[in-house]
Phi, psi and omega in degrees: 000123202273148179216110204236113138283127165234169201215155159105011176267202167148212181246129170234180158270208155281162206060328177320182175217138172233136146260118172294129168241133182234121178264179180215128171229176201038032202234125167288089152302328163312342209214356183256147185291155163211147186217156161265111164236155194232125184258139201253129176337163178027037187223156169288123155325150192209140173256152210270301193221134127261148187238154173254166168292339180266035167049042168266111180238154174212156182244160178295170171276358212270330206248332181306150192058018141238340185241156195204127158238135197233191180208170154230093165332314170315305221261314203084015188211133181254142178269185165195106184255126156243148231200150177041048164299148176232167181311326167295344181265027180273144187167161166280094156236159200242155171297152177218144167262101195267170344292297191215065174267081183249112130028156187283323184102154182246135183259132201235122208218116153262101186214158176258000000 
């Protein structure tokens, strides 16, 4: 049974920076895509980053060139790093495990 934590959200400021961290148990992780999405109060989940097992990634358009997502295969574990946050990346965000495993979510608050 696949199981996702995820960590590292909170309050920052604008520009500020965070990294999201996602552990993964019960999974060959290595071969599975793994992605971040965020859901903003009243809004649809959206996905922010996917990584492939050949480390192929890809973004919204809305987070490029500020957000960066890696893994460590060793570890069991996908990152999200973000840079230049804006008020606007404010959101719940969750792990996604593929095909459909997700993670409880971290609440991520850009605010002065």
């Amino acid at each position: 049974q696949v199981q996702l934590v995820e960590s590292g959200g909170g309050l920052v400021q604008p520009g500020g920076s965070l990294r999201l961290s996602c552990a993964a148990s019960g999974s060959i992780f290595s071969i599975y895509t793994m992605g971040w999405y965020r859901q903003a109060p009243g809004k649809q989940r959206e996905l922010v980053a996917t990584i492939t097992s050949g480390r192929n990634t890809n973004y919204a358009d809305s987070v490029k060139g500020r957000f960066t997502i890696f893994r460590d295969n060793a570890k069991k574990m996908v990152y999200l790093q973000m840079n230049s946050l804006k008020p606007e990346d404010t959101a719940v965000y969750y792990c996604k495990h593929w095909p459909d495993h997700w993670g409880q979510g971290t609440q991520v608050t850009v605010s002065s």
